[in-house]
N, C-alpha and C positions, 0 to 999 in steps of 0.2 A: 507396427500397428498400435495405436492406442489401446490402452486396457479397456475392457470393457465396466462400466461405470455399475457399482451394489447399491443397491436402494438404499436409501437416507431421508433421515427424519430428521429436518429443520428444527422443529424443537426438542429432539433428545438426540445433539452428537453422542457421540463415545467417550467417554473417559478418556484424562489424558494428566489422570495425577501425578507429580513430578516432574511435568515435564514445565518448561520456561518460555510463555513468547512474550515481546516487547510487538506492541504497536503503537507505531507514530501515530502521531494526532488522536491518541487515544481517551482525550477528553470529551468531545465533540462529535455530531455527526455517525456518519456511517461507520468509523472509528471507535465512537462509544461502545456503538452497537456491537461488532466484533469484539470487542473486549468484555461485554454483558456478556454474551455468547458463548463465548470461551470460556470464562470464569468460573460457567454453571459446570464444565468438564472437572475441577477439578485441577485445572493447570494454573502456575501461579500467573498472572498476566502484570506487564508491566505498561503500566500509560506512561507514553512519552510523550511531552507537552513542553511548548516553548513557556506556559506561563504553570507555574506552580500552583495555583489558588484556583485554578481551573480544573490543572490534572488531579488536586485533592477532595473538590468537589463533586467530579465524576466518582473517585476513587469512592466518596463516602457512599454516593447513589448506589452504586453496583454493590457493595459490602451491605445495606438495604433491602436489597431486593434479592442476593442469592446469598443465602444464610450458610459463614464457614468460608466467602468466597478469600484464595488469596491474589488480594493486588496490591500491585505499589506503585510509586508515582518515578520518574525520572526527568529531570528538566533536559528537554531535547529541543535546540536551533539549528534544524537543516537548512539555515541561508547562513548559519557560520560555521563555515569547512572549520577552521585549524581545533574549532570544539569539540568536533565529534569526534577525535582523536581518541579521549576522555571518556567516549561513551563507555569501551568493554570495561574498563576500573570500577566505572560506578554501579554497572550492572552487580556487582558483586557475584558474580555464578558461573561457575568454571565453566559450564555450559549454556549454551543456546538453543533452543528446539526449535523453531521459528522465528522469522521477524516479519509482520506485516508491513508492510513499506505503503503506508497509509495514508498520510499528513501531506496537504496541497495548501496554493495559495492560489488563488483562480482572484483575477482583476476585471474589472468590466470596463474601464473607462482610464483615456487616458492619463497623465503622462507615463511614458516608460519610466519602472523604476528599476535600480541598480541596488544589489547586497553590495556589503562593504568591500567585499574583494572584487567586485566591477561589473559582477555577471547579471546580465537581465532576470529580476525577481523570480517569476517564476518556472525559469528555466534553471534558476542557481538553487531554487528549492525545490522544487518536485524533482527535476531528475539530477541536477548535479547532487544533490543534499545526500539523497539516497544511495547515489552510486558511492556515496566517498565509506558514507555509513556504514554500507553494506560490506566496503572492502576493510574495514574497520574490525566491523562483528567477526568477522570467515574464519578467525583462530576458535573462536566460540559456538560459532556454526560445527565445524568441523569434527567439537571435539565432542559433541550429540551424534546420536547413532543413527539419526537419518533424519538428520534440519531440512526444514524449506524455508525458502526466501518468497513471501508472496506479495507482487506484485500489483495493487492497486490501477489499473486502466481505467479510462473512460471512456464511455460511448461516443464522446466528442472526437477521440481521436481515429474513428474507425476513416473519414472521408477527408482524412488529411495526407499531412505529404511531409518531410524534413526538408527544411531547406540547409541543407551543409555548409553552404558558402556565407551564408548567412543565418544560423545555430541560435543566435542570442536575439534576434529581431532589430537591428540596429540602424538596419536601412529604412526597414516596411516595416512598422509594429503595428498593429491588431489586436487588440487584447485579450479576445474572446478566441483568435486562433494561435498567439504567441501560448495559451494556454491548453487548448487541442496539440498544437506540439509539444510541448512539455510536457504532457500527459504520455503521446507516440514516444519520445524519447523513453521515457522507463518505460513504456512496455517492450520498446526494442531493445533494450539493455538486458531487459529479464528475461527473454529469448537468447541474447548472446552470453550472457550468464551461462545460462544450462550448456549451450553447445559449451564451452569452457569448462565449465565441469566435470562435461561427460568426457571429454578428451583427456582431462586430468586422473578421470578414475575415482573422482569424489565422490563420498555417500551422501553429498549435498545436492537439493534439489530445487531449481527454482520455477515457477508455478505463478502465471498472468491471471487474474480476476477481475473481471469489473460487477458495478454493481445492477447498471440498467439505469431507469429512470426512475430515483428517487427522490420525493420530493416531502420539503418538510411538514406539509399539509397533511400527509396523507402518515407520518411517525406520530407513534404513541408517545407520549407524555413522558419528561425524565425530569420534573422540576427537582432542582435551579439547570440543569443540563440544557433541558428541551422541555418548552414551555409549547403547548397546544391550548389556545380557547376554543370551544365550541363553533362559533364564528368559522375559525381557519377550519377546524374540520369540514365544515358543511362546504363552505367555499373551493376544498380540493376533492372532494368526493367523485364528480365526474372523470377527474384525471384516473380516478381508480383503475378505469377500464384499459387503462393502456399504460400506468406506469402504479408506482409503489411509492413506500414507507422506508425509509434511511434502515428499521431494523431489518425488512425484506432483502433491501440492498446489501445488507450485509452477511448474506447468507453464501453467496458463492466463496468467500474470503474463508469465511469458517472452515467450508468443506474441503477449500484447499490447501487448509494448515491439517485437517485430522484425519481424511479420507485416508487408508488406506492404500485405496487401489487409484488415486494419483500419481500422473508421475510428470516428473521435469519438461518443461516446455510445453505443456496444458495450456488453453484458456476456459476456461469455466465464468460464466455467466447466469442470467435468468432466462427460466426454457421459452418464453411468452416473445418471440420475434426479439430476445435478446433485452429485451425493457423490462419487464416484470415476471415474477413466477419463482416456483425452488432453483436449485441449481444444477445445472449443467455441461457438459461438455463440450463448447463450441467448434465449429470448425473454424482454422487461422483468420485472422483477417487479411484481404489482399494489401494490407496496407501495411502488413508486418512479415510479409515474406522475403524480402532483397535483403538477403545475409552482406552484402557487401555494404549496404547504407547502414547496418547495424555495427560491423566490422570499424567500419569510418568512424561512427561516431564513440565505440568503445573506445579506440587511441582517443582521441579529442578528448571524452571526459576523464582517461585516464591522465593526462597532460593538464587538465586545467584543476583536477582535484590533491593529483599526489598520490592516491588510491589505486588498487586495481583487484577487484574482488575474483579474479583468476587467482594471481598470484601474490597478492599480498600490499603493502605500502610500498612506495617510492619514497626517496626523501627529497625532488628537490621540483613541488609543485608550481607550476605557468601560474 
C-alpha cells in the first residue's frame, strides 16, 4: 500500500544541505524552476544544459534571487549517447542524491529528425538520452544513502500507446505524438527502473512526476531566463482556471526528490484533475500498467544505448 502522503508546503521544502541533485534542462522552463526550488533547501543543484551560456545565466538568476544558494552549471547532450559516458567524471562528487531527468525536445512540425547515432530526435533524447544517463549516474546514485531518480512525465502521454514495432516513428511520424510517446517511454522506464531496483535490494528509488498544464503565460518573470510582458500576462490569465505557471509545475518534482515519505514507483502530480494545484499522489495511469510493454522496451533501450540502469554498462552498444 502507498504511504500515506504529510503535509507540505510548496514554498518552504525541508532542508536538504549536502546533499547533490543534477537536473537536466536545468536552464529553462519547468527545469529552472526545480532547480530555484531546490536551491532554496540548501542542496547544491547542478544545471545540466546542452548550451553553456544558458546553464550560466540561469545559474546567475537563481545565485540572485536565493542568497548563499549553491549551483553549478554541467554541459549535458542527451541526443549524444557516447557523451554522457563523461557525465559521473565531471560531476566531480563521489555521490549523487538525485537526478531529475528533466530536459525534452518536443517538435511540432514536420520533417522527422534523426541524432547522429540515427534515432528519431525525440525519442533518442527524452527517453533514450535519459535511460543511458541514468545507467551512467547508478555508481553515484548508489553510493547516496537513499537517491532517487525522478522522472519528468507528461500529461500528453496519459492517452497514448507504444508502438514497439515501430519505437522511433519511422513508418507513421506525428510529431505532436512521436513526442507523447517519448514522453510514455520514460515514464515506463522509470516504473521498470523501480521494479529493478526493488528486486536488486537497492536503496535507490525511482519516482514519476509530471507537471500538469503549464504554461508560459501564466510563470513569473526570470529575466534573461523567462521574460513575462504585461500583455502575456493579461492574455493567459483566463487559462488560470484550469492550468498553471512552469514554477507551479514544478512543484510535484520537488516533492518527489525531498519528501520523505515517497517511495519508488509513485506518480505525483497537481491535485486540480491532474492540471494545476500543490502536489499529489496520483493513482497509475492506465496507460502505464503492462509491465510486459515496459519489460520490451527496457531490453530495446538497453540494446540501442549500451547502458542498463539495473545493472550497470554494457560495452558493445546497437
Amino acid at each position: 500500500m502507498p504511504s500515506v502522503p504529510l503535509p507540505w508546503n510548496v514554498h518552504r521544502p525541508p532542508r536538504a544541505d549536502g546533499q547533490v541533485v543534477l537536473v537536466t534542462g536545468g536552464n529553462a522552463g519547468i527545469g529552472y524552476f526545480i532547480a530555484e526550488q531546490l536551491a532554496t533547501t540548501g542542496a547544491t543543484v547542478v544545471l545540466g544544459s546542452r548550451s553553456p551560456a544558458r546553464a550560466e545565466a540561469a545559474r546567475a538568476v537563481i545565485r540572485d534571487r536565493v542568497p548563499g544558494a549553491r549551483v553549478r552549471t554541467l554541459q549535458l547532450d542527451l541526443a549524444d549517447l557516447p557523451s554522457l559516458r563523461t557525465v559521473p567524471d565531471a560531476l566531480g562528487s563521489p555521490r549523487l542524491d538525485a537526478v531529475v531527468l528533466n530536459a525534452g525536445v518536443a517538435l511540432d512540425d514536420p520533417p522527422r529528425v534523426e541524432t547522429a547515432a540515427g534515432h528519431e530526435l525525440m525519442f533518442g533524447t527524452n527517453h533514450l538520452g535519459h535511460f543511458a544517463l541514468t545507467g551512467w549516474l547508478m555508481p553515484l546514485l548508489a553510493a547516496a544513502p537513499a537517491a532517487r531518480v525522478v522522472t519528468i512525465g507528461s500529461f500528453a502521454a496519459k492517452s497514448e500507446h507504444l508502438d514497439l514495432a515501430d519505437p522511433q516513428s519511422r513508418r507513421d511520424y506525428v510529431p505532436k505524438r512521436a513526442y507523447a510517446r517519448s514522453k510514455l517511454a520514460q515514464m515506463h522506464a522509470g516504473l521498470e527502473l523501480d521494479r529493478r531496483l526493488r528486486a536488486a535490494g537497492s536503496t535507490v528509488a525511482s519516482v514519476l512526476a509530471h507537471p500538469g498544464g503549464a504554461l508560459d503565460s501564466l510563470t513569473p518573470a526570470r529575466p534573461p531566463v523567462h521574460a513575462r510582458t504585461p500583455g502575456t500576462a493579461l492574455r493567459g490569465a483566463p487559462a488560470a482556471v484550469l492550468l498553471q505557471g512552469k514554477h507551479a509545475g514544478a512543484w510535484p518534482a520537488v516533492r518527489a526528490v525531498l519528501d520523505p515519505a515517497v517511495r519508488g514507483g509513485q506518480l505525483w502530480g497537481p491535485r486540480v484533475a491532474g492540471l494545476r494545484g500543490r502536489p499529489r499522489l496520483e493513482p497509475r495511469w492506465r496507460t502505464l500498467t503492462d509491465t510486459a510493454v515496459a519489460a520490451h522496451l527496457w531490453d530495446l533501450s538497453r540494446d540501442l544505448t549500451g547502458a542498463d540502469p539495473g545493472t550497470g554498462p554494457l560495452r558493445h552498444p546497437r
